[in-house]
C-alpha positions in Angstrom: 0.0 0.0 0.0 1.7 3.5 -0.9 1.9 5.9 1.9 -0.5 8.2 -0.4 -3.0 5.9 0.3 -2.4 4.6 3.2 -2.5 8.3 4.4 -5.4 8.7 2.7 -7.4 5.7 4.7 -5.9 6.6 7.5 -7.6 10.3 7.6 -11.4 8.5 6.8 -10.6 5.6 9.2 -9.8 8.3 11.8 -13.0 10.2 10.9 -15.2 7.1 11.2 -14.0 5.8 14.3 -14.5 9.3 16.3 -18.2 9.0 15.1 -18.6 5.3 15.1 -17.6 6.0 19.3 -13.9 3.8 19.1 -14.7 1.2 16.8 -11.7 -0.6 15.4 -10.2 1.3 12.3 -9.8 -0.9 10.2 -13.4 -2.2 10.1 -14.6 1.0 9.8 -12.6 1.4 6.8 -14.0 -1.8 5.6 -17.5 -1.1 6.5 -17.0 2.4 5.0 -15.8 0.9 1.4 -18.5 -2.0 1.6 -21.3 0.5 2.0 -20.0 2.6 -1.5 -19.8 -0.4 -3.0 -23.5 -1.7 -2.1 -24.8 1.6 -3.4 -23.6 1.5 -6.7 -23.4 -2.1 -7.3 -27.2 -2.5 -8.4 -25.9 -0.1 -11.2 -22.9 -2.8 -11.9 -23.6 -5.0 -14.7 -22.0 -8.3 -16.3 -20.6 -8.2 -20.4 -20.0 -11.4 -21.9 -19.6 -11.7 -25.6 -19.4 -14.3 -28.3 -17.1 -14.9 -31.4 -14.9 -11.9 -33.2 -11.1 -11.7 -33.9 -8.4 -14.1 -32.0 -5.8 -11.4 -31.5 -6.0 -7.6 -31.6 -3.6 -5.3 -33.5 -2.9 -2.9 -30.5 -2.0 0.9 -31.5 0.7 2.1 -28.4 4.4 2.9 -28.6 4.8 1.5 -24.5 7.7 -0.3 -25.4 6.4 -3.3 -23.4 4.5 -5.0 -25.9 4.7 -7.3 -29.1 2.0 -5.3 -31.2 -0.9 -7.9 -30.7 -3.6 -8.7 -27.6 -5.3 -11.8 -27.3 -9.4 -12.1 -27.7 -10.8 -12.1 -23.6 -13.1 -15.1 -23.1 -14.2 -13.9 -19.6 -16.8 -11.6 -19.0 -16.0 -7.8 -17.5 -18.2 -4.6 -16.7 -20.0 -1.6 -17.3 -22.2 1.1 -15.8 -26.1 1.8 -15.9 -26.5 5.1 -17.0 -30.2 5.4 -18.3 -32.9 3.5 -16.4 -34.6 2.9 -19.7 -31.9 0.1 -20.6 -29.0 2.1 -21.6 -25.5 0.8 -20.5 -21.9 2.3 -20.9 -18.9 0.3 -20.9 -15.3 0.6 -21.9 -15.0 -0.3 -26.2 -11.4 -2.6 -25.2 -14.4 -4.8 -24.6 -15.6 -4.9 -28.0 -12.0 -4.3 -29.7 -12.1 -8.2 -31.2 -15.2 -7.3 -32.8 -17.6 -10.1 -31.3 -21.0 -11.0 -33.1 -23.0 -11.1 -30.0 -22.7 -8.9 -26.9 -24.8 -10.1 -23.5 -26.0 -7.8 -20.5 -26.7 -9.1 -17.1 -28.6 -6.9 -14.8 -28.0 -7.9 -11.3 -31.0 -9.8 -10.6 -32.4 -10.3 -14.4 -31.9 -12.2 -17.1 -28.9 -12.4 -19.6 -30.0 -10.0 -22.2 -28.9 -9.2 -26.0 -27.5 -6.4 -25.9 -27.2 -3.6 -28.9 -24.3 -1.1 -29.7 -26.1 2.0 -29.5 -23.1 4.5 -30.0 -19.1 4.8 -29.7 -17.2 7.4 -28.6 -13.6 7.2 -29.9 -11.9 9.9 -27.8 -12.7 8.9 -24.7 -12.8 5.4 -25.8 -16.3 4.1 -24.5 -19.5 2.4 -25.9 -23.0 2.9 -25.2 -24.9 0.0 -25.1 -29.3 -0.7 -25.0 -31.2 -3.4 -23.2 -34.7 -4.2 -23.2 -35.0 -4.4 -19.5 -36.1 -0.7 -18.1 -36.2 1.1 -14.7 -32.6 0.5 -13.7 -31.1 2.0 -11.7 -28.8 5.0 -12.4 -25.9 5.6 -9.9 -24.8 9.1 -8.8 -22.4 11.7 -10.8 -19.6 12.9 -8.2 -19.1 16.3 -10.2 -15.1 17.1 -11.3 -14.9 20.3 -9.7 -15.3 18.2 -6.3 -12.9 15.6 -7.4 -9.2 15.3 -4.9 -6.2 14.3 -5.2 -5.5 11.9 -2.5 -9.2 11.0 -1.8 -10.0 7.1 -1.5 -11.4 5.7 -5.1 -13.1 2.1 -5.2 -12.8 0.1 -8.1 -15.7 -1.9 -9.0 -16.3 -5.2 -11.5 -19.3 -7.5 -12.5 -16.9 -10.4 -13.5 -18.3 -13.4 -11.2 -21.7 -13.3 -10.5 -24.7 -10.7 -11.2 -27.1 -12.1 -8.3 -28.7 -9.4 -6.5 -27.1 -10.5 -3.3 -23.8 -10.3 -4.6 -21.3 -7.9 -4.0 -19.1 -6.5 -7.3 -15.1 -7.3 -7.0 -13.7 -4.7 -4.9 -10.3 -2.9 -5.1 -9.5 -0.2 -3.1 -7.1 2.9 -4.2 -6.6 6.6 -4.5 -7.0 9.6 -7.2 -3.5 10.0 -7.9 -4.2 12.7 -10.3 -6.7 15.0 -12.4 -6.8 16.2 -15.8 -4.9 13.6 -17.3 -4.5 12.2 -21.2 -5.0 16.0 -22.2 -7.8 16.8 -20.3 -10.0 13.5 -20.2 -8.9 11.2 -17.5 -8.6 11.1 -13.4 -5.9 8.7 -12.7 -5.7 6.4 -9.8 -4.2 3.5 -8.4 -6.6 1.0 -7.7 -6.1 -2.1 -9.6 -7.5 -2.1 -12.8 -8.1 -4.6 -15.5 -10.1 -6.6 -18.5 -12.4 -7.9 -15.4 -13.3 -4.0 -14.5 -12.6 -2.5 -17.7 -16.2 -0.4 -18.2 -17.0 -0.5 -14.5 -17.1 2.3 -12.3 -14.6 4.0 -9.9 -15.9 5.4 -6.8 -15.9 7.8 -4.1 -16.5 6.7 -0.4 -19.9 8.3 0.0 -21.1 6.1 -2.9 -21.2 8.3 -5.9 -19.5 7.9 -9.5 -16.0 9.5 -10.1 -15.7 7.7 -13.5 -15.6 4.8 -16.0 -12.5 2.7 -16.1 -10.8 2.2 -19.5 -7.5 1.4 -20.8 -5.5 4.4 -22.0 -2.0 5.6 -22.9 -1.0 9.4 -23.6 1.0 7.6 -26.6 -1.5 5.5 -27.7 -4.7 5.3 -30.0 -7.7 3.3 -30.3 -9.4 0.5 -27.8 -6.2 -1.3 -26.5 -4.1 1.2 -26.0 -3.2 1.1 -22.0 -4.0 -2.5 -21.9 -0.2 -3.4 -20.7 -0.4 -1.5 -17.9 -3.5 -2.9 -16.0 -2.7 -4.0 -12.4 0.4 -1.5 -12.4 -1.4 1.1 -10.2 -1.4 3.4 -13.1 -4.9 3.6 -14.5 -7.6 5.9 -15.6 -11.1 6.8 -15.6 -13.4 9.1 -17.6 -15.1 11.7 -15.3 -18.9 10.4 -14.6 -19.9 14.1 -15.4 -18.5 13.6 -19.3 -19.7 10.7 -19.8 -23.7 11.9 -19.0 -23.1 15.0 -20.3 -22.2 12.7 -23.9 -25.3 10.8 -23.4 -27.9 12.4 -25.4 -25.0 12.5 -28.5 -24.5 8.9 -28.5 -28.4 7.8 -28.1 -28.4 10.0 -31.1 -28.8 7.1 -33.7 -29.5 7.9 -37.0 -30.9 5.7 -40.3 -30.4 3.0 -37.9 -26.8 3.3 -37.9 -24.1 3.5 -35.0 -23.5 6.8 -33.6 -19.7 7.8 -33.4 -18.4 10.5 -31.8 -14.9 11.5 -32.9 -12.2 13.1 -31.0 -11.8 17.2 -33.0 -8.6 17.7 -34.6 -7.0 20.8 -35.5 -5.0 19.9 -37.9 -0.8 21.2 -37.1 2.6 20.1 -36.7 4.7 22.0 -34.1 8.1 23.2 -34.8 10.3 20.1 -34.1 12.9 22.9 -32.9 10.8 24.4 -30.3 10.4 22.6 -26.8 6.9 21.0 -26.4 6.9 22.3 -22.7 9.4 25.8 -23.0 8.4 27.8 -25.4 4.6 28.9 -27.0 3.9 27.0 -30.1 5.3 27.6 -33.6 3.8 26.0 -36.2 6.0 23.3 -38.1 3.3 22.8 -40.5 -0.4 23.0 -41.4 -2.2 20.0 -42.9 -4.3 20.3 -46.4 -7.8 21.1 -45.7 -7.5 21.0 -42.4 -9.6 22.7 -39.2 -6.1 24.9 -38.9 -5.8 25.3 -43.1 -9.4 26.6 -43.1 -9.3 29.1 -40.3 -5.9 30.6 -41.7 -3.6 29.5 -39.8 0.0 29.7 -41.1 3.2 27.8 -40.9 5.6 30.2 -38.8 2.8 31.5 -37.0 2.8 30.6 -33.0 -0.3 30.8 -31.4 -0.8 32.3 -28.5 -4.0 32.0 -27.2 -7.3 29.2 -27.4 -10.5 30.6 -26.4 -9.5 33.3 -25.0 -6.8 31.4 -22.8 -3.1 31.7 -22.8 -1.0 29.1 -24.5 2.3 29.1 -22.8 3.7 26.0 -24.6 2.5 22.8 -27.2 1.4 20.6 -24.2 -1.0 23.2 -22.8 -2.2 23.3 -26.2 -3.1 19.8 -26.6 -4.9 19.9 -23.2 -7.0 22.6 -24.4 -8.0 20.7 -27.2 -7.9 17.1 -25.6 -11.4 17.6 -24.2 -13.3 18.5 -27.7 -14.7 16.6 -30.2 -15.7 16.8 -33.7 -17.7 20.2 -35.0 -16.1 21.6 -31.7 -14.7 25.0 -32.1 -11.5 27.0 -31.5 -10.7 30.3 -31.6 -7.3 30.8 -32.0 -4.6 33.9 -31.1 -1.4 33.7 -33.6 1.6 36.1 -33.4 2.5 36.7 -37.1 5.1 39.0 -38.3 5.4 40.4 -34.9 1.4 41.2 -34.2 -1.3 38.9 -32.5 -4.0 38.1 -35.3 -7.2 37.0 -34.3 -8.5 34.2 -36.3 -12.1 32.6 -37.1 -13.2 30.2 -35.2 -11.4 26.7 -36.6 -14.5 24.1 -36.5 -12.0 20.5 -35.7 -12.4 17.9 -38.1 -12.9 14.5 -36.9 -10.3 13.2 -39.5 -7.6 14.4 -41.0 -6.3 13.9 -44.7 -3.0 11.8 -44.3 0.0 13.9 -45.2 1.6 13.6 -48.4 5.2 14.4 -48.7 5.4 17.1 -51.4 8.1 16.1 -54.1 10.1 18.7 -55.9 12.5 16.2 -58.1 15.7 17.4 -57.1 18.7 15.5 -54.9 20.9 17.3 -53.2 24.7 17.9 -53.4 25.7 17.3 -49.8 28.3 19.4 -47.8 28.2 22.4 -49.4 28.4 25.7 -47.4 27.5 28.2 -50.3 24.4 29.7 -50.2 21.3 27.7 -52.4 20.6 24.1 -53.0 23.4 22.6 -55.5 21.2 20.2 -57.6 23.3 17.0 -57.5 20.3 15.2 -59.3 17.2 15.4 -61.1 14.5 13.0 -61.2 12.6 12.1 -64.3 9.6 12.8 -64.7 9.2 15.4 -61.6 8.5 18.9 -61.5 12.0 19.5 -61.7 12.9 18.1 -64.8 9.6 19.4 -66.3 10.7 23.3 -66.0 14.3 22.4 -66.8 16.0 22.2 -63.5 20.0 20.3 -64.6 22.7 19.1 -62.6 24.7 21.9 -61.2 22.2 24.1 -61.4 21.9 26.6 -57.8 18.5 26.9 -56.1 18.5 30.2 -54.0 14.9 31.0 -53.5 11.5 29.7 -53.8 8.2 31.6 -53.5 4.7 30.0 -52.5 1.4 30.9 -54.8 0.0 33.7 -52.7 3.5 34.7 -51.1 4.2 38.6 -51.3 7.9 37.9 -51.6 10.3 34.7 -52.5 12.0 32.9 -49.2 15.3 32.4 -49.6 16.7 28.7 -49.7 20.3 29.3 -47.4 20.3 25.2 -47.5 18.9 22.1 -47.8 17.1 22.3 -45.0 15.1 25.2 -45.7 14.2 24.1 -48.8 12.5 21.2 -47.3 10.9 23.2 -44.5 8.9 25.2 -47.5 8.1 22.2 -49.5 6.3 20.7 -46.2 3.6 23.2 -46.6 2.8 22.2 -49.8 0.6 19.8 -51.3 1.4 17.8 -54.5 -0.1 19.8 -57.9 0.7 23.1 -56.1 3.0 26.0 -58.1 6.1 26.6 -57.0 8.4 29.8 -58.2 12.1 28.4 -57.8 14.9 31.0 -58.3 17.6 29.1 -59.9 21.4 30.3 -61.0 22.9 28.4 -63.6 25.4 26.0 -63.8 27.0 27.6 -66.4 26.7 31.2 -66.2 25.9 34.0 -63.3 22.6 34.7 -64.8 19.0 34.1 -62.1 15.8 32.4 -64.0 12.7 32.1 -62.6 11.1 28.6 -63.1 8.0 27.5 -62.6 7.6 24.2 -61.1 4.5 21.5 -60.4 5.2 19.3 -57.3 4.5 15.9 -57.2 4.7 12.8 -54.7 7.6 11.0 -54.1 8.2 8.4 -56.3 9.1 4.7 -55.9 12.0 4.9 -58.6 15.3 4.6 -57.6 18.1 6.0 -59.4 20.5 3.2 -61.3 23.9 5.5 -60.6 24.2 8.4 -59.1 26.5 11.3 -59.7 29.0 11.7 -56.6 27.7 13.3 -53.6 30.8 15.5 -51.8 30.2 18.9 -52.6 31.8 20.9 -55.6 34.7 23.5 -55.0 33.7 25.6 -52.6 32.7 29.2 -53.8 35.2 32.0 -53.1 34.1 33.8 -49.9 33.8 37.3 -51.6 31.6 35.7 -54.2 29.6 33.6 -52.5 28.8 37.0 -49.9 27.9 39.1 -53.1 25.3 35.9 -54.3 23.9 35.7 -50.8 23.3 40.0 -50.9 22.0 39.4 -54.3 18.8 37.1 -53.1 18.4 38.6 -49.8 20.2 36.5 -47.2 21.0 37.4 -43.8 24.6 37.1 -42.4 24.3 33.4 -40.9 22.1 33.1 -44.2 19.7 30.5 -41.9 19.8 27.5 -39.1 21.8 24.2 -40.8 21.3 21.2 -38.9 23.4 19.7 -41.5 26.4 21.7 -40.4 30.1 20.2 -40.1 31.1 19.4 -36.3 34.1 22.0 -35.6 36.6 19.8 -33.5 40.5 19.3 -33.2 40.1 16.0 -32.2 40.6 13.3 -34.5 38.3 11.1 -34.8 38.2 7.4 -34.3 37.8 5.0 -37.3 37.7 1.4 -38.4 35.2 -1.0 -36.6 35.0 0.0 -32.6 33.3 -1.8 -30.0 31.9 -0.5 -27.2 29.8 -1.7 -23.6 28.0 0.2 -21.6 29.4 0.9 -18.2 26.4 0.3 -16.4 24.5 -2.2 -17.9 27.1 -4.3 -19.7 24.9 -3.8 -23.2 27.0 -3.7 -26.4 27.2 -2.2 -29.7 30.1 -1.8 -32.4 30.5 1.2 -35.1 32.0 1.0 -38.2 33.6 4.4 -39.0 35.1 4.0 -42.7 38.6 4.9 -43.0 37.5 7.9 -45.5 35.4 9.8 -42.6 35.9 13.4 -42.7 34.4 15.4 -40.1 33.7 18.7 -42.8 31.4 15.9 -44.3 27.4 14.8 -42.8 27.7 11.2 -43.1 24.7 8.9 -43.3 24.1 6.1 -40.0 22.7 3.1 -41.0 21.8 1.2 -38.0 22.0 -2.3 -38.5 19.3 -4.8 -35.9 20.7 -8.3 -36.8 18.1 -11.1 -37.0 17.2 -13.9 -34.3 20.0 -15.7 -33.0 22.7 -13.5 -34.7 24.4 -10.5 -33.0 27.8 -11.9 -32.5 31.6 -11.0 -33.6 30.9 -13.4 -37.5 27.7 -10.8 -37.9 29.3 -7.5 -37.5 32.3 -8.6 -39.8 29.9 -9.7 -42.4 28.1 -6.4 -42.6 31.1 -4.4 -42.2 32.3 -6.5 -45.8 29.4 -5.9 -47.4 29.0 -2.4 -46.6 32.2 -0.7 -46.8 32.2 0.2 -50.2 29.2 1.7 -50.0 30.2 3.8 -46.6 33.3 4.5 -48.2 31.9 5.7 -51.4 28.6 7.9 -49.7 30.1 8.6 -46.6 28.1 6.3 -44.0 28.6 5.1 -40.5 27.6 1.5 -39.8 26.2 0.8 -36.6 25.2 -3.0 -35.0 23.8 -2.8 -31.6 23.3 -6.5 -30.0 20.1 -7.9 -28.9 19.8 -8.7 -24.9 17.8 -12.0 -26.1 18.6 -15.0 -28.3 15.4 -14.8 -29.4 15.8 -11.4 -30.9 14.7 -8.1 -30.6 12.2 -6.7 -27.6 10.2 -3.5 -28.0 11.5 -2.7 -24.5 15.4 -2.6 -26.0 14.2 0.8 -28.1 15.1 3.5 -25.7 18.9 1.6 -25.3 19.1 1.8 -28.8 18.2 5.0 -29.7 21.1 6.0 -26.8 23.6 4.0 -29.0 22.6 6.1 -32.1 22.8 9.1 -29.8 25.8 8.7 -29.1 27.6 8.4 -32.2 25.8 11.1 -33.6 27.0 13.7 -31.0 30.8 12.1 -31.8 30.5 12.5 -35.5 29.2 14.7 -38.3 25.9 13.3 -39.3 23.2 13.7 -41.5 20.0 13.9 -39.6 18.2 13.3 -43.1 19.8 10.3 -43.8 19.5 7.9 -40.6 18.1 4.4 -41.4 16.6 1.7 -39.7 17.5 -1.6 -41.3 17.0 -5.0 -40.2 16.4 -8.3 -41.2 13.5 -10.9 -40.0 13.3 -9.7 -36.4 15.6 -7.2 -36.9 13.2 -5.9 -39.6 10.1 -5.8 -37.0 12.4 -3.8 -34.5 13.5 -1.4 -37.7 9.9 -0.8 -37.9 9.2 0.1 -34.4 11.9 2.1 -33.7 11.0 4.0 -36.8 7.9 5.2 -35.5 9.1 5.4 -31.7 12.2 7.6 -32.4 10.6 9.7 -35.6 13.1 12.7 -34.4 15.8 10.2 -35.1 15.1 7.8 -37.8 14.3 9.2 -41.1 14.1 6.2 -43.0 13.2 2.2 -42.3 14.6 -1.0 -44.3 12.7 -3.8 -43.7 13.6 -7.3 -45.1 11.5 -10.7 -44.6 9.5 -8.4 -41.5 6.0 -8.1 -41.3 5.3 -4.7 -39.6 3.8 -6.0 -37.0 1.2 -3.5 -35.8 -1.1 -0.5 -37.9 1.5 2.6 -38.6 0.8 6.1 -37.2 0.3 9.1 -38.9 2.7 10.5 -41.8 3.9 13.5 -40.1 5.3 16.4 -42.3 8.1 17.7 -39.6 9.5 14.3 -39.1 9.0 12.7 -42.7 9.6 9.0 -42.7 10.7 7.0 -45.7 10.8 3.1 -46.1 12.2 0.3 -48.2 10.6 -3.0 -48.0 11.6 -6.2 -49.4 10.3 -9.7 -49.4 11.5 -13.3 -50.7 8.4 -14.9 -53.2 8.5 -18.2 -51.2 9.0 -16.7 -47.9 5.6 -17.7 -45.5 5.1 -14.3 -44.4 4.9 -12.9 -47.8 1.1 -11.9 -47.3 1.7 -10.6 -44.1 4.5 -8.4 -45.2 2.6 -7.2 -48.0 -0.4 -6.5 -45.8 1.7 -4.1 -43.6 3.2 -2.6 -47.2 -0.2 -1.8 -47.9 -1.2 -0.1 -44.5 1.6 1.8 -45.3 0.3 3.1 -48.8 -2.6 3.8 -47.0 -1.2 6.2 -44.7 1.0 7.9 -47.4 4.5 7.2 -46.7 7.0 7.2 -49.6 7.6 3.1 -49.8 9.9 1.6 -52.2 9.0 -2.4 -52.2 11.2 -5.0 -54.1 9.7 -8.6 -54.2 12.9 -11.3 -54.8 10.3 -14.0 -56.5 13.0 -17.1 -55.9 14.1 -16.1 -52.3 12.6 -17.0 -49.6 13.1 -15.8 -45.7 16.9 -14.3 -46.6 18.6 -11.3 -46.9 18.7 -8.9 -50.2 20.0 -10.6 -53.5 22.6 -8.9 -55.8 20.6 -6.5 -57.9 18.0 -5.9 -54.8 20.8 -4.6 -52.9 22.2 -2.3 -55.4 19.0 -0.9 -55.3 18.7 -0.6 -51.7 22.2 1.0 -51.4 21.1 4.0 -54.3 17.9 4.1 -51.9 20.2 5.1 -49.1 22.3 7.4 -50.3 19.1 9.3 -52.1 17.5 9.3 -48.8 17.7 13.2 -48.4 15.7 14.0 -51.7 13.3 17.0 -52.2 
């Protein structure tokens, strides 16, 4: 028992046994608790359902988890809240899809029960029974809710009899205002068996329905691996009701679903989600956000009417809405607050689509513009003429008063994020040949799956004379610093360490090795390619046969080879992601790297962890490679500050050929660049000859525009 709650029982069984005359404390803890439960247990009913899906595909990033949950055979819980039949319950119930769903009243029959309505932001179900004049427990309102105040857990999963007393575990309310604004946490055991049931105050009334959730995870599942861990939550009794008369709302006989309102923004990956107010990264297409005006640059300031001191704050303004909901928002634009019109949230949002100019980049170049280093065929480049050689220096949006200048790479990119494909683009250009500025203008497109046969190299050209290159940069409008290069060189003295070096963690024994080509100059980004071997590899053999088959290639693009080891046998757990993504860490702060050009690459096993540390880590990994791996569980959103490409590869006779295919597919679905090479004669093994040539041109064109 945690001293929270033990203090917390302590204070009622003090209060009780000064009016109970000097009756033992502990029993008048126990009667206390036994009398809240009696109140509201008539209101307590049994779920059982029938048939649906084996396993569940389960939607968190917890880290504890394989991606899957098992169909529950026993039955679990929910809550009375209309006396003319209507029950609410927690949707994990339901989250196998089951043909039939059963009611028990306490004291009535087993009942068929109907799905009247869903509510996907808070994650609950209303359901309808025949039966009428039940009985509807108490509301406890929020605004009387308190931290530290005893919470009762209640579950229908044994027996419904009348006489029966619901499963009983006993807690506190740890917190308020939780998963953005919709949850009360607590500590009281929770689980599938109470899942939908009720938590409750000592004087018998309602604080909430219990459901699974995670602030990193979506849909009816997410949570689910941490019932029984004392962290658990509960959607305020006074929500739910006040929900009620949406939900019964059935029309044309169809299920009513109530969506959680989205706005519709990226934040600025650069600004701190808990430091600073919120800058817009980017703004998605026909969005809630797009259609009120809102801008990428802009930071908003204010919500209805209510200061937004960082991204967080903003998210638990919005957490509590729902679709139609709406928002007035406060942005500072060009140094003045604009008041917007009200931004009606969507319950959907278009998935993004990565805007695709058709150029590649030449790669360590400090003059000012974009060196085209490539040009893809049949793109909006090569439509309006763009050539190898040629300089980008500016670029001006349809609508724009005035052309932004491209300083580098990365501002080019953070432009082409805010539009979608078959918008205009202006692109100021300088010649290869010649000191002459055109104006071109250019259709962009979606990124394609073709992947360059040969490359031109990709080390910068002679670097422009520093008197020149200032009189280019005054020419187009640059400032001093020209603008913000994550790409930068590192400046050190030191030199650095090359060849293949192996390394342990201090503390926890864990190991990795880095291959460091012999080539590496630190005036150069390099490219990490992290390498998760497959089940039972991982030793000495398997990072000597990578480092052979890739050196050429790191030698010839500039890439760092990394092999982190597995803790298992087995292979790869999701619980090994945060030591990873340390081991990546760390070699990027020792050595010039290019943040757009980190890859997640595995095989088999290896291919499932590639996968989920790709979508874990998206402010590290900007590309996954994926052989012989099913993905394992449904991807999350395309986001257009941390874009995510992926190269996927399968063997014709390998037995997970349909899965693999099936995750390629959820992939397409959601909008992410995928380039996917099927090796008909292979079957569970790693790339052949000409699939890895492609795979290595996919690599080093990772950092396309």
């Amino acid at each position: 028992m945690t001293r929270l709650r033990f203090a917390a029982l302590a204070a009622v069984a003090a209060c009780l046994t000064v009016r109970a005359g000097g009756q033992d404390a502990d029993e008048a803890v126990e009667k206390a608790v036994k009398a809240a439960a009696a109140r509201v247990a008539p209101s307590v009913v049994m779920i059982q359902t029938a048939g649906g899906l084996e396993t569940v595909a389960q939607k968190d990033k917890s880290g504890k988890v394989s991606g899957f949950v098992g169909r529950g055979t026993g039955p679990t819980t929910g809550v009375v809240v209309g006396a003319d039949g209507y029950v609410i319950t927690s949707s994990f119930n339901f989250a196998n899809r089951p043909s039939d769903i059963f009611v028990t009243v306490p004291g009535k029959d087993r009942e068929v029960a109907e799905v009247v309505g869903t509510d996907q932001s808070r994650m609950l179900t209303l359901l309808k029974v025949k039966t009428t004049g039940l009985a509807v427990p108490a509301a406890a309102p929020k605004a009387e809710v308190k931290i530290g105040q005893t919470a009762i857990a209640l579950g229908r999963a044994l027996d419904p009899t009348p006489t029966s007393a619901p499963g009983v575990s006993v807690g506190v309310v740890s917190a308020k205002n939780r998963l953005y604004g919709r949850a009360i946490q607590a500590d009281a055991k929770f689980s599938p068996a109470n899942y939908g049931g009720p938590l409750v105050a000592l004087d018998g009334r309602v604080l909430g329905v219990i459901v699974p959730a995670s602030p990193q995870g979506e849909g009816e599942t997410a949570g689910f691996e941490w019932y029984d861990s004392g962290v658990g939550f509960v959607v305020p009794f006074e929500d739910v009701l006040a929900k009620l008369p949406a939900l019964k709302d059935k029309k044309d006989g169809k299920e009513t679903v109530l969506r959680r309102g989205l706005l519709g923004i990226n934040p600025d990956p650069k600004v701190a989600p808990y430091a600073a107010p919120p800058v817009v990264g980017a703004v998605q297409p026909d969005s809630a956000a797009a259609r009120a005006g809102v801008q990428v640059g802009d930071t908003i300031v204010k919500a209805d009417g209510k200061a937004v001191p960082h991204f967080s704050a903003l998210q638990h303004l919005l957490g509590p809405l729902y679709e139609g909901d709406a928002v007035k928002l406060t942005v500072r634009r060009d140094g003045k607050e604009v008041e917007l019109p009200p931004a009606k949230l969507l319950g959907d949002s278009p998935a993004y689509v990565n805007a695709f100019l058709g150029v590649l980049p030449v790669r360590g170049d400090n003059t000012p513009g974009v060196a085209v280093r490539y040009v893809y065929p049949k793109s909006g480049a090569e439509a309006v003429g763009l050539k190898e050689g040629d300089r980008i220096l500016h670029v001006q949006k349809t609508g724009d008063k005035a052309p932004t200048p491209v300083g580098n790479r990365a501002a080019l990119a953070a432009v082409l994020r805010q539009l979608a494909p078959g918008a205009e683009l202006a692109v100021g250009v300088k010649r290869k040949d010649g000191d002459k500025l055109e104006t071109l203008k250019a259709k962009v497109g979606t990124v394609p799956d073709f992947i360059p046969e040969k490359l031109p190299p990709a080390v910068a050209p002679k670097e422009v004379p520093k008197d020149k290159a200032a009189a280019l940069a005054r020419r187009v409008g640059f400032v001093a610093a020209v603008q913000d290069d994550p790409f930068a060189p590192k400046k050190t003295d030191k030199k650095a360490e090359t060849g293949l070096l192996e390394r342990a963690d201090p503390t926890t024994g864990r190991q990795h090795w880095v291959y460091v080509p012999a080539t590496y100059d630190a005036a150069v980004p390099h490219g990490l390619l992290l390498w998760l071997h497959p089940a039972g590899a991982g030793g000495p053999r398997d990072a000597e046969n990578m480092i052979k088959t890739f050196r050429p290639f790191c030698e010839a693009t500039h890439t760092i080879l990394v092999g982190p080891k597995a803790g298992e046998a087995e292979g790869w757990l999701p619980s090994e992601a945060d030591a990873v993504v340390q081991d990546v860490n760390r070699v990027m702060s020792e050595y010039t790297i290019d943040k757009a050009r980190v890859v997640a690459h595995g095989l088999g096993r290896g291919g499932q962890m590639a996968y989920y540390l790709g979508f874990q880590a998206r402010d590290v990994f900007r590309g996954v490679a994926a052989v012989g791996a099913p993905l394992g569980s449904p991807p999350r959103d395309n986001v257009a500050t941390q874009p995510l490409q992926f190269f996927v590869a399968a063997g014709g006779r390998d037995p997970e050929l349909k899965d693999i295919e099936a995750g390629k597919a959820q992939l397409d679905a959601q909008r992410f660049p995928v380039s996917y090479r099927l090796m008909k004669d292979a079957g569970r093994e790693y790339l052949d000859g000409p699939t890895f040539a492609e795979f290595q041109n996919w690599l080093d064109a990772l950092d396309r525009l």
